[in-house]
N, C-alpha and C positions, 0 to 999 in steps of 0.2 A: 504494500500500500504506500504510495506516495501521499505525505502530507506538506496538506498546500497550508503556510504559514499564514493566511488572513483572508477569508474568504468574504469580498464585498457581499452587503448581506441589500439586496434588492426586492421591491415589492415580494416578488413572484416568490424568491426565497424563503421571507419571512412566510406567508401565507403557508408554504409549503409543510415548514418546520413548526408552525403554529397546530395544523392539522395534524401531522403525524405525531406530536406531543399529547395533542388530544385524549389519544387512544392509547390504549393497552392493550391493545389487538396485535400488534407488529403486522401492519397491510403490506399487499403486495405494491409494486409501481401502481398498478392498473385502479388498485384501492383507493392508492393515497390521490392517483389523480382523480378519479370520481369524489374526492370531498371536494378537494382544491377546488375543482369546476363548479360548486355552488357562489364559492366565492369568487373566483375569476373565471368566468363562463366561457374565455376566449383564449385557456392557456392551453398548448399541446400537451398529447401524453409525451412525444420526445421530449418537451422541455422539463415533463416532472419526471422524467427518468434520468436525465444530464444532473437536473441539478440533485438529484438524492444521490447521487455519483459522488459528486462535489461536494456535498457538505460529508458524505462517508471519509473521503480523504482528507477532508479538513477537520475532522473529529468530531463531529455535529452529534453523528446519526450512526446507529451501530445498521452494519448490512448481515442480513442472519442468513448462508448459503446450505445448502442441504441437497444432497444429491438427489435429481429425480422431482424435485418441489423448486417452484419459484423463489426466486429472492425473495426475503420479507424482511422488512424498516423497522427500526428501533427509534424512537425519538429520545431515548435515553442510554448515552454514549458512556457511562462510567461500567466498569466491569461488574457484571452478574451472567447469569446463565438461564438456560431456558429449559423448557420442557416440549418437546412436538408431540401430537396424537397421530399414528402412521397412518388411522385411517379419512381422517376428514382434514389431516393437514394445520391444525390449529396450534397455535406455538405461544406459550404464556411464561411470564415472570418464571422461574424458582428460586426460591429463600434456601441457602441450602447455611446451618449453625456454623458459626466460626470459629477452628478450630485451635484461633490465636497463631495461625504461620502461614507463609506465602507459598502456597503450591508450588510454585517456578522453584523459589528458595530448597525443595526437599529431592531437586530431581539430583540424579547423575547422570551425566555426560558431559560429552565435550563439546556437545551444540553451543552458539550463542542461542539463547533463546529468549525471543522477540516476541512472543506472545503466546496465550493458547486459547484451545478452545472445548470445549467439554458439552458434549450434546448429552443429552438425554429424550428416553422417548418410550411412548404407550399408545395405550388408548384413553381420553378423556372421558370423563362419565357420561357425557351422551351416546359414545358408542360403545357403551361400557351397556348401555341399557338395550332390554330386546325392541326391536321396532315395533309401534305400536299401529294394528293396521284400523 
């Protein structure tokens, strides 16, 4: 990831970063642009795809990548970790207790290591439940 040292923060930006803050959903591009466009009815899906690009490498915006699933937006860039459900794709907060040390800090090897990342993943309780017909 390239970080861009001072990302000029423009209507379209704000608006973007305002919506996807909104939610605790972590939306797709395709999501965040269907909010945006209530408020800016006239902005492209490429332009809300460049710039959640942008504010990713400028630290803004966590990008959540998963094989096989769409990107989905984080409007809250400080480290924490998620939870996906594999079968409807749904991806939430987790609180995981602190257990007073930095992961990175306990590893061995001779990597530099520059970041990680720790997935986790189920089913959510709505497909946790039988379909009701």
């Amino acid at each position: 990831m390239t970080h861009i040292p001072e990302l000029r923060m423009t209507r379209q930006r704000q608006v973007i970063l305002d919506e996807l803050r909104s939610v605790t959903t972590h939306p797709t591009a395709d999501e965040v642009y269907d909010m945006v466009r209530k408020i800016l009815p006239r902005i492209s899906l490429g332009t809300v795809y460049r710039n959640l690009e942008l504010m990713h490498e400028a630290g803004m915006v966590m990008k959540l990548e998963t094989a096989g699933m769409q990107k989905r937006f984080d409007g809250n860039p400080a480290p924490h970790y998620h939870i996906r459900c594999i079968n409807c794709g749904i991806v939430r907060d987790l609180e995981l207790e602190d257990k007073g040390h930095d992961l990175e800090s306990t590893l061995k090897t001779d990597f530099k290591v520059l970041g990680h990342r720790l997935e986790f993943y189920g089913l959510c309780p709505a497909c946790q439940s039988p379909v009701e017909h």
